[in-house]
N, C-alpha and C positions, 0 to 999 in steps of 0.2 A: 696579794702580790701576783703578778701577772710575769711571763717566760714568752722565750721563743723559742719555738723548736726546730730544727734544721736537720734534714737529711741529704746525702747525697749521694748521686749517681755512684757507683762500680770506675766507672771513667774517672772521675776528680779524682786527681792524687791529695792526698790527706796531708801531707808534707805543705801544700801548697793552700790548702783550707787554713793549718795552722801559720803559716807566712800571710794570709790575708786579716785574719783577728789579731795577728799581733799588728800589723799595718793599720790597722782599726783603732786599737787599743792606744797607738803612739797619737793617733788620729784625734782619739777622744781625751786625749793628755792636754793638747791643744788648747782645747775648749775649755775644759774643764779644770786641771793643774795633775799632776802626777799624784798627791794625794789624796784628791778627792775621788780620783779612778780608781788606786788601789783601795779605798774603805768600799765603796758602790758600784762596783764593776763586777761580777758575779758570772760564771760561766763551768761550766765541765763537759768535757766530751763523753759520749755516750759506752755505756761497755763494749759495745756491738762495732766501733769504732768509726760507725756510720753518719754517727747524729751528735750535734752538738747541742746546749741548751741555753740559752745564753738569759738573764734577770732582765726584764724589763720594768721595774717595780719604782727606778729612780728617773731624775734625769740623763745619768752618766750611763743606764742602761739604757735609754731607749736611743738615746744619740750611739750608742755602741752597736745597737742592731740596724740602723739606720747605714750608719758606715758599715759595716761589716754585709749586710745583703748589696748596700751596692758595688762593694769591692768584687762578691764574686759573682753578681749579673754581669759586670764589665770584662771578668777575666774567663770566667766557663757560660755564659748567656742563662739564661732564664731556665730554662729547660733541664740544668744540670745539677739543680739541688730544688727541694720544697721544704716551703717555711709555714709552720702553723702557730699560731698567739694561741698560748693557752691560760688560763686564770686560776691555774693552780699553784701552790707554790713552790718556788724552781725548787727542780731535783726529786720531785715528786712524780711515780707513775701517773700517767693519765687518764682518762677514762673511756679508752676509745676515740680521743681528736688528736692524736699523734699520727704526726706525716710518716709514713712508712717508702721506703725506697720502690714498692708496687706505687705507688700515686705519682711516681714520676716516666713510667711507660706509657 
């Protein structure tokens, strides 16, 4: 199972990270139907309150991180969060390839 890992700047309000994966989320309802999102949609925010992790393991997940990085390149630009694919499985510490809020200075 493979994840994505998302950090973000001190500047993004977090309020507004959580209004883009739900915009995401309605996004990928679309596509896919409301229950195959809620079964294969898989995400949690990080303790640090920094980093979200979002399942990229199905289809509902990869089409979910696909919307969800381009909602917030469009709304905060490229520079104001960093995103690492990791091949662990989500919800799992990593082994050192986690985006940290330093890799975005």
């Amino acid at each position: 199972m493979s994840s994505h890992r998302y950090v973000f700047k001190q500047t993004v309000p977090l309020t507004a990270v959580e209004s883009s994966l739900i915009l995401a989320l309605w996004s990928c309802e679309s596509l896919h139907g409301e229950a195959h999102v809620q079964l294969e949609a898989f995400y949690e925010f990080q303790a640090d309150g920094r980093g979200l992790v979002i399942d990229s393991g199905t289809d509902v997940g990869q089409d979910l991180n696909k919307l969800f990085t381009g909602l917030l390149q469009r709304e905060f630009g490229h520079a104001a969060f960093a995103v690492v694919r990791q091949a662990d499985e989500l919800f799992r510490a990593s082994s050192g390839q986690a985006a940290s809020v330093s890799d975005l200075t």
